[in-house]
KOLTOR-185756 format. One record per residue (C-alpha): x, y negated, z; residue number from 1. Coordinates in steps of 0.05 Angstrom, whole numbers. Layout:
<rs>
<<X, Y, Z>, NUM>
...
</rs>
This chain:
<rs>
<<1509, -5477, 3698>, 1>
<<1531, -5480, 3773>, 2>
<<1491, -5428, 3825>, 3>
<<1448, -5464, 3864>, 4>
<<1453, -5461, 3947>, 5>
<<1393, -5403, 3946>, 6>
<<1433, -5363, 3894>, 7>
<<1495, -5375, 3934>, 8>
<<1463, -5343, 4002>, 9>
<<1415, -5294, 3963>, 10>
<<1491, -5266, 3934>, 11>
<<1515, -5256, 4005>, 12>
<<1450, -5218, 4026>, 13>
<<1483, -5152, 4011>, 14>
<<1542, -5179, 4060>, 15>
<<1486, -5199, 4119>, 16>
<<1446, -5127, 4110>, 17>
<<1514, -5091, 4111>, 18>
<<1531, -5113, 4185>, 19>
<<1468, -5108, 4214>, 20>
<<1459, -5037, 4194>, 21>
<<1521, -5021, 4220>, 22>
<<1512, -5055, 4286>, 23>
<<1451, -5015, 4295>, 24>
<<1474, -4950, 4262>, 25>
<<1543, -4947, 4274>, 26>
<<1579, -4883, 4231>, 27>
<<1505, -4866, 4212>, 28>
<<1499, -4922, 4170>, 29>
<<1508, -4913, 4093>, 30>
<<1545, -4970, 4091>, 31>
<<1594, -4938, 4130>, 32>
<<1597, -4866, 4109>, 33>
<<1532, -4842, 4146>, 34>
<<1490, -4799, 4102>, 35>
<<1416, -4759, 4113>, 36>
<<1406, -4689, 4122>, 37>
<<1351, -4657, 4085>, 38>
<<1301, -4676, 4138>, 39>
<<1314, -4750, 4127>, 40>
<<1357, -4758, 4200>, 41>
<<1418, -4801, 4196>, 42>
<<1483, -4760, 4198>, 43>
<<1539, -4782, 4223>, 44>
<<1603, -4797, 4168>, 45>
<<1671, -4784, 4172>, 46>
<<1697, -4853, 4166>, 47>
<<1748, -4876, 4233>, 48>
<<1715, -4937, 4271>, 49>
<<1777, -4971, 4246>, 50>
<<1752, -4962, 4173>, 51>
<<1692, -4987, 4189>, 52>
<<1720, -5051, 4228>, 53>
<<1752, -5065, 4162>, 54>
<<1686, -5069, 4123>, 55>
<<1651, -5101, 4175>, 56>
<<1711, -5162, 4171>, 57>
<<1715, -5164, 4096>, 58>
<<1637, -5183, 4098>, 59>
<<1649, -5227, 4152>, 60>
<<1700, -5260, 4107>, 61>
<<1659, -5263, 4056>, 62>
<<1591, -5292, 4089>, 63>
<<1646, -5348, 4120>, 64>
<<1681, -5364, 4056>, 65>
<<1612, -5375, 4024>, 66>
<<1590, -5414, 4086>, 67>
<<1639, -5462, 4071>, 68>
<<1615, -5477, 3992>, 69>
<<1615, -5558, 3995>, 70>
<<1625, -5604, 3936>, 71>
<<1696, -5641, 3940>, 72>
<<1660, -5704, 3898>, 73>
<<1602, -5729, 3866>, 74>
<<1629, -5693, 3801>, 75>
<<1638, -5624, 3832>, 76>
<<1574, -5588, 3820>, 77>
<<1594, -5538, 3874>, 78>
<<1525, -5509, 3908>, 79>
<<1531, -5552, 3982>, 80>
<<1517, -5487, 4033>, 81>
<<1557, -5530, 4080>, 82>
<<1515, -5577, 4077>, 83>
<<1453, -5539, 4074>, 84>
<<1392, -5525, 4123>, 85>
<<1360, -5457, 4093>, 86>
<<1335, -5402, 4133>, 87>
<<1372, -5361, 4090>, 88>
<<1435, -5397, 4129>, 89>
<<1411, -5382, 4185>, 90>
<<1402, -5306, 4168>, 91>
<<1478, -5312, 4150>, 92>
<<1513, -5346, 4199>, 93>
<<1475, -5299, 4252>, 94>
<<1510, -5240, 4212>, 95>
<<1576, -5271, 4219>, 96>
<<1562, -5266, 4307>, 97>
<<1536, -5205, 4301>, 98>
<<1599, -5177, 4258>, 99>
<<1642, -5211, 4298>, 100>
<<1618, -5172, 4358>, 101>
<<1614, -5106, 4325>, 102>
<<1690, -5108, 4323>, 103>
<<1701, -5137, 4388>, 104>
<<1656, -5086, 4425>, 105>
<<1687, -5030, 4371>, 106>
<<1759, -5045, 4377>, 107>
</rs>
């Protein structure tokens, strides 16, 4: 049974929630090595900003290659993101900006 577009964006959540926390959190954010003290406060981690460019891209990559998901014919049951008008998309396609600043701004 083929995903529909909603599973298809709902996959790539993880993707969207990874970049925004870094944008805002930098090397704090656990996505990027940033752990809490016993307090709860964000700690900085030890990975290089280079490091974390890398995972910022490959989720960028990811949220564009999914973007892309489009049927080739009427027999293809590929989900049509493409094609699509979802908030979800939306949510998505904002990520990819906002990724694709972090790295620009933290190159």
């Amino acid at each position: 049974m083929a995903q529909t577009v909603t599973e298809v964006l709902t996959a790539g959540s993880d993707s969207v929630t990874l970049i925004n926390d870094i944008n805002t959190n930098g090397n704090k954010s656990i996505h990027a090595g940033g752990t809490t003290d016993v307090d709860g406060n964000a700690v900085e981690g030890t990975w290089t900003q280079a490091e974390i460019n890398v995972v910022v891209q490959r989720n960028v990559d990811h949220l564009e290659l999914i973007l892309t998901y489009a049927p080739v014919d009427a027999e293809d049951d590929t989900p049509n993101v493409a094609g699509a008008a979802d908030s979800k998309k939306t949510t998505h396609v904002a990520a990819v900006a906002t990724g694709k600043t972090y790295i620009t701004n933290n190159s």
